[in-house]
N, CA, C and O atoms as a GROMACS GRO file, in nm:
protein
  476
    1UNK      N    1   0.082  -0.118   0.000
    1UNK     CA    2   0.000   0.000   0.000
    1UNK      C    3   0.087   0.126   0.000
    1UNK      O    4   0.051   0.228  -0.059
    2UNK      N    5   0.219   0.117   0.077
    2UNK     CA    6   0.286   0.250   0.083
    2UNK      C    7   0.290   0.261  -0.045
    2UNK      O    8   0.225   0.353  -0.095
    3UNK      N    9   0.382   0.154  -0.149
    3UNK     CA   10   0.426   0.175  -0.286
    3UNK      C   11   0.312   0.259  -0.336
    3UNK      O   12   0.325   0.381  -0.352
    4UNK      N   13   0.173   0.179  -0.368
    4UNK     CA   14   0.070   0.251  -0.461
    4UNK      C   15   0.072   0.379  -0.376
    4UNK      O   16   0.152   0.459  -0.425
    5UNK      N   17   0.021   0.417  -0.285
    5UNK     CA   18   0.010   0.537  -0.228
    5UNK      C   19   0.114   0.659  -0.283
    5UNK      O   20   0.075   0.771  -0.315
    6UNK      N   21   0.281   0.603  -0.288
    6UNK     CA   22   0.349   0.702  -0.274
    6UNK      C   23   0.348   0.756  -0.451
    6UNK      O   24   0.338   0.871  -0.493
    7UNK      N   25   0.364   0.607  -0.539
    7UNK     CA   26   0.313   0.582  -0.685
    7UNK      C   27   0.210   0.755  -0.733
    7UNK      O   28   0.231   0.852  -0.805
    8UNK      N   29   0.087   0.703  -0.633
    8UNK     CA   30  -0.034   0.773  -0.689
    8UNK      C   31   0.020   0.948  -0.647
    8UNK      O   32  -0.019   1.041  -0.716
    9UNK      N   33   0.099   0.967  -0.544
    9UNK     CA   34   0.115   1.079  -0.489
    9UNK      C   35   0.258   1.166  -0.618
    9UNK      O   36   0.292   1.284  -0.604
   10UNK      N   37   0.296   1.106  -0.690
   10UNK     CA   38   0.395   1.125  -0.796
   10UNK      C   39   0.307   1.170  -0.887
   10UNK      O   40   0.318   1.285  -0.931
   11UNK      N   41   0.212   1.088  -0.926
   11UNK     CA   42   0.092   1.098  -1.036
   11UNK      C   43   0.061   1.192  -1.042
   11UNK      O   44   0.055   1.248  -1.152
   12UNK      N   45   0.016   1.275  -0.885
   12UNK     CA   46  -0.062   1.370  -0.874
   12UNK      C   47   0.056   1.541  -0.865
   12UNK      O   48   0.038   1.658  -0.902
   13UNK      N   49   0.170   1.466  -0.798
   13UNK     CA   50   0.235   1.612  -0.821
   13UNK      C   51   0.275   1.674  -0.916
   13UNK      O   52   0.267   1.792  -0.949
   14UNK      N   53   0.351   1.521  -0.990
   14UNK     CA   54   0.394   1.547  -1.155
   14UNK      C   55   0.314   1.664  -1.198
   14UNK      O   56   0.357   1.772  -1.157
   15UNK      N   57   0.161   1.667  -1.302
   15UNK     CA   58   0.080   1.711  -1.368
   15UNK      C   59   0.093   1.877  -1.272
   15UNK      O   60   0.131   1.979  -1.331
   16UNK      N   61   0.054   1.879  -1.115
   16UNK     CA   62   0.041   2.029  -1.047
   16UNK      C   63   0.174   2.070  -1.065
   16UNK      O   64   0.172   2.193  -1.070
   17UNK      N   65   0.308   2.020  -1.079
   17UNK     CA   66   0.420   2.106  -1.123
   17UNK      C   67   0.433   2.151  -1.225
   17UNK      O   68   0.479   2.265  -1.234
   18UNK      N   69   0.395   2.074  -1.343
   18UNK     CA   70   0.382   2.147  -1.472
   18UNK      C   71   0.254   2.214  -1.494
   18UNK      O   72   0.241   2.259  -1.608
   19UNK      N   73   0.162   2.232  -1.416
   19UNK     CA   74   0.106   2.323  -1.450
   19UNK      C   75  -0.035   2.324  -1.442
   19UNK      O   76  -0.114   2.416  -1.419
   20UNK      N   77  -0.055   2.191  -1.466
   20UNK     CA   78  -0.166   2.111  -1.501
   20UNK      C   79  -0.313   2.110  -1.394
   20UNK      O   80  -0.289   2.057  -1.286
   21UNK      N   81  -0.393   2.138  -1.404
   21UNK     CA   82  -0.528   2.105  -1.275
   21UNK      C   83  -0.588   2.051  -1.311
   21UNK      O   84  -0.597   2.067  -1.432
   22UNK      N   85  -0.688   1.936  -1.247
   22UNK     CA   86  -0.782   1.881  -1.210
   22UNK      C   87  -0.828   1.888  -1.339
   22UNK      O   88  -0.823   2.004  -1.379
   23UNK      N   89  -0.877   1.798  -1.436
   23UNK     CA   90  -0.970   1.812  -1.606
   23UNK      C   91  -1.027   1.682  -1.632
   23UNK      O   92  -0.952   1.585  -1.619
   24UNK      N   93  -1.098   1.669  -1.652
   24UNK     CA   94  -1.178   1.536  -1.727
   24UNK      C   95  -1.048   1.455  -1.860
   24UNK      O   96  -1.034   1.333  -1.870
   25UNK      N   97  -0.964   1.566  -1.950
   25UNK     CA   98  -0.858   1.510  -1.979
   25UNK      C   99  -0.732   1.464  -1.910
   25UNK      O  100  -0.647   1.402  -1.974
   26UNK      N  101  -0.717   1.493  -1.775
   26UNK     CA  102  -0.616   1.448  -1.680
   26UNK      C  103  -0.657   1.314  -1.648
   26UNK      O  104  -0.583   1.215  -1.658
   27UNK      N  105  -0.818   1.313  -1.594
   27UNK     CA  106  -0.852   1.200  -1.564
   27UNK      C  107  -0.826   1.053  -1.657
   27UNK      O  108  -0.782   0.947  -1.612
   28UNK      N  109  -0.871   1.083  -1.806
   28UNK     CA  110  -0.835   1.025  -1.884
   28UNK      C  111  -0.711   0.921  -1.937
   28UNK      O  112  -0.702   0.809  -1.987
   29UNK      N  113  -0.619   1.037  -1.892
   29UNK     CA  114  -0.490   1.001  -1.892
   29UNK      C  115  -0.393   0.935  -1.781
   29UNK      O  116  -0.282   0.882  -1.789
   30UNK      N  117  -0.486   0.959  -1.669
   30UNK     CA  118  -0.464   0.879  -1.560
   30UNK      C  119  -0.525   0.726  -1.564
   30UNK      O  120  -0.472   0.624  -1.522
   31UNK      N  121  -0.643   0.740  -1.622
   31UNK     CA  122  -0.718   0.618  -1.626
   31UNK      C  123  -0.633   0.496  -1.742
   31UNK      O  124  -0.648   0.376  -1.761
   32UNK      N  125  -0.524   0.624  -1.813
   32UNK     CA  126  -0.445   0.522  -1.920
   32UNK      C  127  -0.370   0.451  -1.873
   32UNK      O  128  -0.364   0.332  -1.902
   33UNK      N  129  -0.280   0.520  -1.773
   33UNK     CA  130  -0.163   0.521  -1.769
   33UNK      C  131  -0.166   0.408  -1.651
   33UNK      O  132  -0.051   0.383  -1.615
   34UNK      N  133  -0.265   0.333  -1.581
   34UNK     CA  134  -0.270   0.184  -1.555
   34UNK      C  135  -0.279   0.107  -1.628
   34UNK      O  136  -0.226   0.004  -1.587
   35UNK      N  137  -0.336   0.095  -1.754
   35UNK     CA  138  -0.386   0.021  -1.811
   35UNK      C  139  -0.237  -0.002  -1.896
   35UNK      O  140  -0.216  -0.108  -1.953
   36UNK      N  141  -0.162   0.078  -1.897
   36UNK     CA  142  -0.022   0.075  -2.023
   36UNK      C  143   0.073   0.014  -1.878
   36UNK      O  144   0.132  -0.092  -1.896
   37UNK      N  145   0.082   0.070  -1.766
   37UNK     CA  146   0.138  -0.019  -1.678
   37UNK      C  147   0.080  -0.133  -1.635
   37UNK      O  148   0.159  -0.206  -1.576
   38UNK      N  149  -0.020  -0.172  -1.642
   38UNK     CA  150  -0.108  -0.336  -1.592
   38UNK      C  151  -0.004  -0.407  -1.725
   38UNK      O  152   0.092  -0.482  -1.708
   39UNK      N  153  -0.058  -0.356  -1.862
   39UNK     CA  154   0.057  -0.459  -1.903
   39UNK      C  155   0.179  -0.490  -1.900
   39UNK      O  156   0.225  -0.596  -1.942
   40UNK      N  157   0.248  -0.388  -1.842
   40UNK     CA  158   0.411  -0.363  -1.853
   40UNK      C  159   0.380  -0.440  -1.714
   40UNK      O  160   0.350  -0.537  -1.784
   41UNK      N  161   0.370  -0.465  -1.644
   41UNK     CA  162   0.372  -0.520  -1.479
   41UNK      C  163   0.452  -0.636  -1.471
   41UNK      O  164   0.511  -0.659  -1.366
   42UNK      N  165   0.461  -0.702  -1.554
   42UNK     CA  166   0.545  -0.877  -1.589
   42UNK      C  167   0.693  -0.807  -1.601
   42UNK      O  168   0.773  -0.834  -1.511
   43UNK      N  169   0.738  -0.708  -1.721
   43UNK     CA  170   0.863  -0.695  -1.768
   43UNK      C  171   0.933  -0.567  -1.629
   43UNK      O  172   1.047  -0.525  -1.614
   44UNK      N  173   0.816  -0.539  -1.555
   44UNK     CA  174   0.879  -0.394  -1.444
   44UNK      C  175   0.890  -0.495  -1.310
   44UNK      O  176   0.938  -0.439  -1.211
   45UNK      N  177   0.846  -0.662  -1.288
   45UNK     CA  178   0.847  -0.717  -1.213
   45UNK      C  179   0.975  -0.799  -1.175
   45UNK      O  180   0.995  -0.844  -1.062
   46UNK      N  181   1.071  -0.814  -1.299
   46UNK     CA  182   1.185  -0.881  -1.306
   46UNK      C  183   1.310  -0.802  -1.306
   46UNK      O  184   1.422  -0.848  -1.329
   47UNK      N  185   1.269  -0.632  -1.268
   47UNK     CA  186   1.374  -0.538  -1.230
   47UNK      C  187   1.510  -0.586  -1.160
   47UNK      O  188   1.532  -0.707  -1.160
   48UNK      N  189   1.558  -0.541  -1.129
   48UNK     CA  190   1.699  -0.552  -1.033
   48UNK      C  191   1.700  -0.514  -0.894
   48UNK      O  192   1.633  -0.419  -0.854
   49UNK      N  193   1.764  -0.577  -0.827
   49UNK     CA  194   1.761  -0.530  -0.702
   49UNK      C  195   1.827  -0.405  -0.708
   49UNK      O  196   1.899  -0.380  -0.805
   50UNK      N  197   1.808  -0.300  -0.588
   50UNK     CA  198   1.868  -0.189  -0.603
   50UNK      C  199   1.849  -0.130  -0.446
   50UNK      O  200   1.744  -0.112  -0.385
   51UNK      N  201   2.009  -0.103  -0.394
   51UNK     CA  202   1.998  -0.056  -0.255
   51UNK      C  203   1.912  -0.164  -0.151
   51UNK      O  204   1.821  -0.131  -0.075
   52UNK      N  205   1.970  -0.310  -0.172
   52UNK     CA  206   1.875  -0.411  -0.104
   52UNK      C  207   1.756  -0.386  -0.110
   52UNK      O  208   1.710  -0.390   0.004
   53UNK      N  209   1.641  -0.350  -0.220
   53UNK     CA  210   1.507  -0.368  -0.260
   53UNK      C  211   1.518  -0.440  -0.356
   53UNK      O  212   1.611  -0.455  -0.435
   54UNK      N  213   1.372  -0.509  -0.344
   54UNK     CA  214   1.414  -0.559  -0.472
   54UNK      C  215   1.278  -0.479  -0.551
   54UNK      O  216   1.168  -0.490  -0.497
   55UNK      N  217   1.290  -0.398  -0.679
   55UNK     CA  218   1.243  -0.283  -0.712
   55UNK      C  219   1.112  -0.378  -0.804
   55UNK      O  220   1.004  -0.340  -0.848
   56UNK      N  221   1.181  -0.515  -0.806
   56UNK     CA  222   1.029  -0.589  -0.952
   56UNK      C  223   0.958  -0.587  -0.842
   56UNK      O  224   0.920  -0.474  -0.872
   57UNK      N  225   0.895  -0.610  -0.725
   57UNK     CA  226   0.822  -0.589  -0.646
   57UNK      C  227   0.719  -0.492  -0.660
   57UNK      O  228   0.600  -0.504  -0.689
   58UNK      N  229   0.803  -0.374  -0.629
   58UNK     CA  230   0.728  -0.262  -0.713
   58UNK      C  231   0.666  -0.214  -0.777
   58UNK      O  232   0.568  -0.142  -0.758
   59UNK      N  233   0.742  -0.266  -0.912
   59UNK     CA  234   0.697  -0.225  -1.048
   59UNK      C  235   0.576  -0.343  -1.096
   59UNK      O  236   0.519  -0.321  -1.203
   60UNK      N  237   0.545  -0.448  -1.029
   60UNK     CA  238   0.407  -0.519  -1.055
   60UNK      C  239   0.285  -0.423  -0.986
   60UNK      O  240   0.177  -0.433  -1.043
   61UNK      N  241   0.290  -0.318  -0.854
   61UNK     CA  242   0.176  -0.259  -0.824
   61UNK      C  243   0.170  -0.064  -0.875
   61UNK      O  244   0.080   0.012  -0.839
   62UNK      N  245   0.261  -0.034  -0.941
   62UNK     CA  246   0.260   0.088  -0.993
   62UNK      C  247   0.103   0.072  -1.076
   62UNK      O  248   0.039   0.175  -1.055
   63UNK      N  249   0.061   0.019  -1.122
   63UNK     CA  250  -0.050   0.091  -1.199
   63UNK      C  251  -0.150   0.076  -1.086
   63UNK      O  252  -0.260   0.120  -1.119
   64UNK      N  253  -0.146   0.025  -0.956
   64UNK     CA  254  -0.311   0.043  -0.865
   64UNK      C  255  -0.256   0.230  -0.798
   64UNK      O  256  -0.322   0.292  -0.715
   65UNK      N  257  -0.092   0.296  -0.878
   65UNK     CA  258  -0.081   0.415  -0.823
   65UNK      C  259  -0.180   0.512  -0.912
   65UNK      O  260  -0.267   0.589  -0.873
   66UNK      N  261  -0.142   0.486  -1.026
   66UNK     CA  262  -0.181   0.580  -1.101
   66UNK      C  263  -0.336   0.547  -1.145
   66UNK      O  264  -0.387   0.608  -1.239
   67UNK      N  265  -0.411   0.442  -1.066
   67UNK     CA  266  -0.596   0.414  -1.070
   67UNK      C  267  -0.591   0.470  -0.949
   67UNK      O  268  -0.692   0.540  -0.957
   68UNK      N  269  -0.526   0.501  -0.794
   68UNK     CA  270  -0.533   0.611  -0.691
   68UNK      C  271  -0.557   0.731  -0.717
   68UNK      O  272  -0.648   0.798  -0.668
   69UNK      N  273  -0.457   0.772  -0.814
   69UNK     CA  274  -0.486   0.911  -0.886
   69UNK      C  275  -0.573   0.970  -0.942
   69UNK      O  276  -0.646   1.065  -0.914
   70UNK      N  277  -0.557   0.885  -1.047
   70UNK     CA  278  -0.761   0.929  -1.102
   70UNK      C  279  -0.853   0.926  -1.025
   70UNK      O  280  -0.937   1.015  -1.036
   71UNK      N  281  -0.868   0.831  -0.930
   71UNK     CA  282  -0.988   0.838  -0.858
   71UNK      C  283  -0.965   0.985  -0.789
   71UNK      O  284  -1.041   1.081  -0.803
   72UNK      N  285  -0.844   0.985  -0.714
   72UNK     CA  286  -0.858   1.180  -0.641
   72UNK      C  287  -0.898   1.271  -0.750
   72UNK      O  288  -0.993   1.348  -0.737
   73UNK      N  289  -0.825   1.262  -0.862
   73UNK     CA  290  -0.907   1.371  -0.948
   73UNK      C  291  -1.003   1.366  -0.996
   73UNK      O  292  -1.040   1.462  -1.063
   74UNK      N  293  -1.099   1.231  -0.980
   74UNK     CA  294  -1.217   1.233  -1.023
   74UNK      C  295  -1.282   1.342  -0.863
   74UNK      O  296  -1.332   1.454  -0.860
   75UNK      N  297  -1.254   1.249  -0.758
   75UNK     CA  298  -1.312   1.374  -0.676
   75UNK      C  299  -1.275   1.505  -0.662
   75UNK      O  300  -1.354   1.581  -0.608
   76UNK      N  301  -1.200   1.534  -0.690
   76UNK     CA  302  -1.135   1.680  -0.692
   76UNK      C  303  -1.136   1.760  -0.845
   76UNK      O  304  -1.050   1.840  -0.881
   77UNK      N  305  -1.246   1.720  -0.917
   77UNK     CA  306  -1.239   1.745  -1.074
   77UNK      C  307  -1.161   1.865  -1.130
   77UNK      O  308  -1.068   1.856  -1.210
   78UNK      N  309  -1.216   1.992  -1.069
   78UNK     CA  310  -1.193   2.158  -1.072
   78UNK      C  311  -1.088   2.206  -0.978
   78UNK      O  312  -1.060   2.321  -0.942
   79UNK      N  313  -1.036   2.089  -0.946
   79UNK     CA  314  -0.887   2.156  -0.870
   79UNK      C  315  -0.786   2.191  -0.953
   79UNK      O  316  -0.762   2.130  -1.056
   80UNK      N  317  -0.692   2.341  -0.894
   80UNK     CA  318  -0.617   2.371  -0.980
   80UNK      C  319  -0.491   2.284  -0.949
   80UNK      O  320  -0.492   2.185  -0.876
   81UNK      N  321  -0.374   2.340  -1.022
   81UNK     CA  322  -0.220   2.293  -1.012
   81UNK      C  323  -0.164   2.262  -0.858
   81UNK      O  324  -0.093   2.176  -0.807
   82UNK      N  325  -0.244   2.391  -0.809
   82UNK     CA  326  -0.148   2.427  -0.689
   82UNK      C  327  -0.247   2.324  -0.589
   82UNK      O  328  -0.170   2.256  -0.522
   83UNK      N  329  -0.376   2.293  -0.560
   83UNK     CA  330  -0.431   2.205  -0.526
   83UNK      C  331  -0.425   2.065  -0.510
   83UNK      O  332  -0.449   1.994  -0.413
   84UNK      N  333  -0.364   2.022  -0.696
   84UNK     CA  334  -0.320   1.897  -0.743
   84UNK      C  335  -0.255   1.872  -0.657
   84UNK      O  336  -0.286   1.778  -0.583
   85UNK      N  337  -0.133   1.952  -0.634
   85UNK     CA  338  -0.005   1.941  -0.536
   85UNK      C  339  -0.037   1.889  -0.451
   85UNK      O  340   0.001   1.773  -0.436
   86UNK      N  341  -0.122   1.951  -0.356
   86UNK     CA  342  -0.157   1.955  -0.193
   86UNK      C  343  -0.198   1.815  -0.214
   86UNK      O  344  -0.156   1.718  -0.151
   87UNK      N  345  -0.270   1.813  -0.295
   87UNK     CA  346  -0.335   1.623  -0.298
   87UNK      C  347  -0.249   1.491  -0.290
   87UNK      O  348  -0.271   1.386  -0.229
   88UNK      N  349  -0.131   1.534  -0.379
   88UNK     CA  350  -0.031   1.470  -0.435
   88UNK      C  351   0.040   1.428  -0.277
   88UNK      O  352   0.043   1.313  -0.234
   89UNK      N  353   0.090   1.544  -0.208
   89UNK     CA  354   0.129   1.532  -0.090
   89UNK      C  355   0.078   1.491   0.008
   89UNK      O  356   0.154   1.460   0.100
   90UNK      N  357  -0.056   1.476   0.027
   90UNK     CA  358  -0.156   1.436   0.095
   90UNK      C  359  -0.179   1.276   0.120
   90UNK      O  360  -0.200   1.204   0.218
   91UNK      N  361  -0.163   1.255  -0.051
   91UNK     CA  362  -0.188   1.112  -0.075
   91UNK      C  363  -0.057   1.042  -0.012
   91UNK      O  364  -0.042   0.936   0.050
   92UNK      N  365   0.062   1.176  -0.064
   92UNK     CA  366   0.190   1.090  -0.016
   92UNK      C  367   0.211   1.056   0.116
   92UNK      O  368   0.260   0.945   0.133
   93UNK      N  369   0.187   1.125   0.216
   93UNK     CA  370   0.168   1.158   0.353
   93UNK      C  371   0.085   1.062   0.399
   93UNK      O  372   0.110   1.029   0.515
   94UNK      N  373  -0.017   0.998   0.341
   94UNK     CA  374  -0.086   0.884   0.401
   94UNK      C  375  -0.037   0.750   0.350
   94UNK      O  376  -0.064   0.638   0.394
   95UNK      N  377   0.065   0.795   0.218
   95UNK     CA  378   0.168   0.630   0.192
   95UNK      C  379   0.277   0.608   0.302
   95UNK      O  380   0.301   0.496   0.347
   96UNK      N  381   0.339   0.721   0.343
   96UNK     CA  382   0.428   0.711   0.475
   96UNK      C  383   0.415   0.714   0.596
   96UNK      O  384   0.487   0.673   0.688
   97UNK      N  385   0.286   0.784   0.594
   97UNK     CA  386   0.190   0.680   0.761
   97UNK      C  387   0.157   0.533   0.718
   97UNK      O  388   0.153   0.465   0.821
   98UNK      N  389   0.142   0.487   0.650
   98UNK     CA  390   0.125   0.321   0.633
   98UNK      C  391   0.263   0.299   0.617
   98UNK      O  392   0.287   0.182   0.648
   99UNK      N  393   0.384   0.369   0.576
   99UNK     CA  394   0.501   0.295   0.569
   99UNK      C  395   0.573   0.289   0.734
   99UNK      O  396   0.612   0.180   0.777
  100UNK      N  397   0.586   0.405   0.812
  100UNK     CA  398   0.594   0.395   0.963
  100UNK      C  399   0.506   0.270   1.040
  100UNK      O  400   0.551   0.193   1.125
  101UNK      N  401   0.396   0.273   0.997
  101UNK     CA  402   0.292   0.208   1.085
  101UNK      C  403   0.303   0.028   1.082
  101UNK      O  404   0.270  -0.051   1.171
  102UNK      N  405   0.350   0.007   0.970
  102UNK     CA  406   0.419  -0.130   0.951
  102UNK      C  407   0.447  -0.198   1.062
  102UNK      O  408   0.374  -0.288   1.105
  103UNK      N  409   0.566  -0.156   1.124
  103UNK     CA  410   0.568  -0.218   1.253
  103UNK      C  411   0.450  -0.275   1.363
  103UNK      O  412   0.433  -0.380   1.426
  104UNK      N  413   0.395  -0.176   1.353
  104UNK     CA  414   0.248  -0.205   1.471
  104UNK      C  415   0.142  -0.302   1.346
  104UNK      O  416   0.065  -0.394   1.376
  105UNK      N  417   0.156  -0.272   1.268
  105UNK     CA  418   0.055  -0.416   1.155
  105UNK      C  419   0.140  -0.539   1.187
  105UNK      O  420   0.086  -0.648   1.170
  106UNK      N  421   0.226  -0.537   1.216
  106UNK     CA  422   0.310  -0.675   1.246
  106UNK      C  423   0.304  -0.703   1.386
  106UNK      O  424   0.287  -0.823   1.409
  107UNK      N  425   0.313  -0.622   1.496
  107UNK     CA  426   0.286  -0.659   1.650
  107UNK      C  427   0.110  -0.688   1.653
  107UNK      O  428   0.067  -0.764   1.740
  108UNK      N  429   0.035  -0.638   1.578
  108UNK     CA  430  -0.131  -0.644   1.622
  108UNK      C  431  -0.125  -0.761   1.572
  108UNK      O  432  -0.181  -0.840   1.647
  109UNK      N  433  -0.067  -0.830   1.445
  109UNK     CA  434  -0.087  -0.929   1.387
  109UNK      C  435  -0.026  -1.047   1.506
  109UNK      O  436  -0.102  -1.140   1.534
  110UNK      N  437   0.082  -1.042   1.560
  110UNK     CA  438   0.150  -1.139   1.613
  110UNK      C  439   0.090  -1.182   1.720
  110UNK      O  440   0.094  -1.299   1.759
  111UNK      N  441  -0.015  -1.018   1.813
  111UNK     CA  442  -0.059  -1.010   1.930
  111UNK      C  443  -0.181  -1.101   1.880
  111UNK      O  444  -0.197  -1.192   1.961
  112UNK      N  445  -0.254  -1.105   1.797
  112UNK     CA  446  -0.401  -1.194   1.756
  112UNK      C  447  -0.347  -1.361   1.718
  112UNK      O  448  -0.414  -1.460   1.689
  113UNK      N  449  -0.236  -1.347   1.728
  113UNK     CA  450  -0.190  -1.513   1.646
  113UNK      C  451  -0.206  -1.530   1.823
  113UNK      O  452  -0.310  -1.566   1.879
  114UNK      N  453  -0.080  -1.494   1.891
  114UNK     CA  454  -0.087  -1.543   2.041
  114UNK      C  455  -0.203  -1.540   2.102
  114UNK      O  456  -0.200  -1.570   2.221
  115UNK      N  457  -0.290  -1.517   2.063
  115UNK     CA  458  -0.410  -1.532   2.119
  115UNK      C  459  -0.530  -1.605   2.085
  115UNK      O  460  -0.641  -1.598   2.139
  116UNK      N  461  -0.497  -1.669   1.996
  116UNK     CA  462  -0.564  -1.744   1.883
  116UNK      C  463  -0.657  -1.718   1.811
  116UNK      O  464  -0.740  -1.805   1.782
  117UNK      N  465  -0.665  -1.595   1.768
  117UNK     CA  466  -0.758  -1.515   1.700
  117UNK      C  467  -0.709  -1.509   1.536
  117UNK      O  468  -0.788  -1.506   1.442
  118UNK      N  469  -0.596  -1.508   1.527
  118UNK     CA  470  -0.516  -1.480   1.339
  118UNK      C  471  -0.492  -1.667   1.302
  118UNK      O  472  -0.485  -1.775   1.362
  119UNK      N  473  -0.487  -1.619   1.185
  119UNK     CA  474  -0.417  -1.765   1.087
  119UNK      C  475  -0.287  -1.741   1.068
  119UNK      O  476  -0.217  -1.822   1.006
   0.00000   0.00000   0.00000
């Protein structure tokens, strides 16, 4: 989830740095630009490791970033550039609270196994 999150938060700043706001043609092009990565997902999955990641990981959930995106600009239709941004960061900001929070998804998980509540 961090990946797509931080993915969709690129999506969204990209377009508000150049210039770009909120359009029914943004949306469009967001709505593409999974569909051209859903297929690329096999050849972005067999990447290289890099800095101990291994990055094909990755590159199989990049397009649920850029179907994140569209969906914000579907709700945010008439937002401008400088808006886009705030979103972009917004979205990013809630990929790196799920990337911190990791830890405690792994203790709640461990705490419900010891208790016989998880599989």
């Amino acid at each position: 989830m961090t990946v797509v999150l931080l993915a969709a938060s690129v999506a969204l700043i990209g377009p508000g740095v150049a210039g770009v706001g909120g359009s029914g043609l943004l949306v469009i092009v967001l709505v593409g630009l999974p569909g051209v990565l859903f297929i690329l997902r096999e050849p972005l999955g067999h990447a290289p490791r890099l800095l101990g990641h291994d990055i094909g990981d990755y590159g199989e959930v990049l397009w649920l970033g850029a179907l994140v995106a569209a969906c914000v600009v579907v709700i945010a239709l008439d937002a401008s550039a400088a808006e886009l941004q705030a979103l972009g960061g917004i979205v990013g900001l809630a990929g790196m609270g799920n990337y911190f929070l990791r830890p405690l998804y792994g203790l709640g998980g461990s705490l419900l196994r010891a208790v016989g509540l998880g599989g």
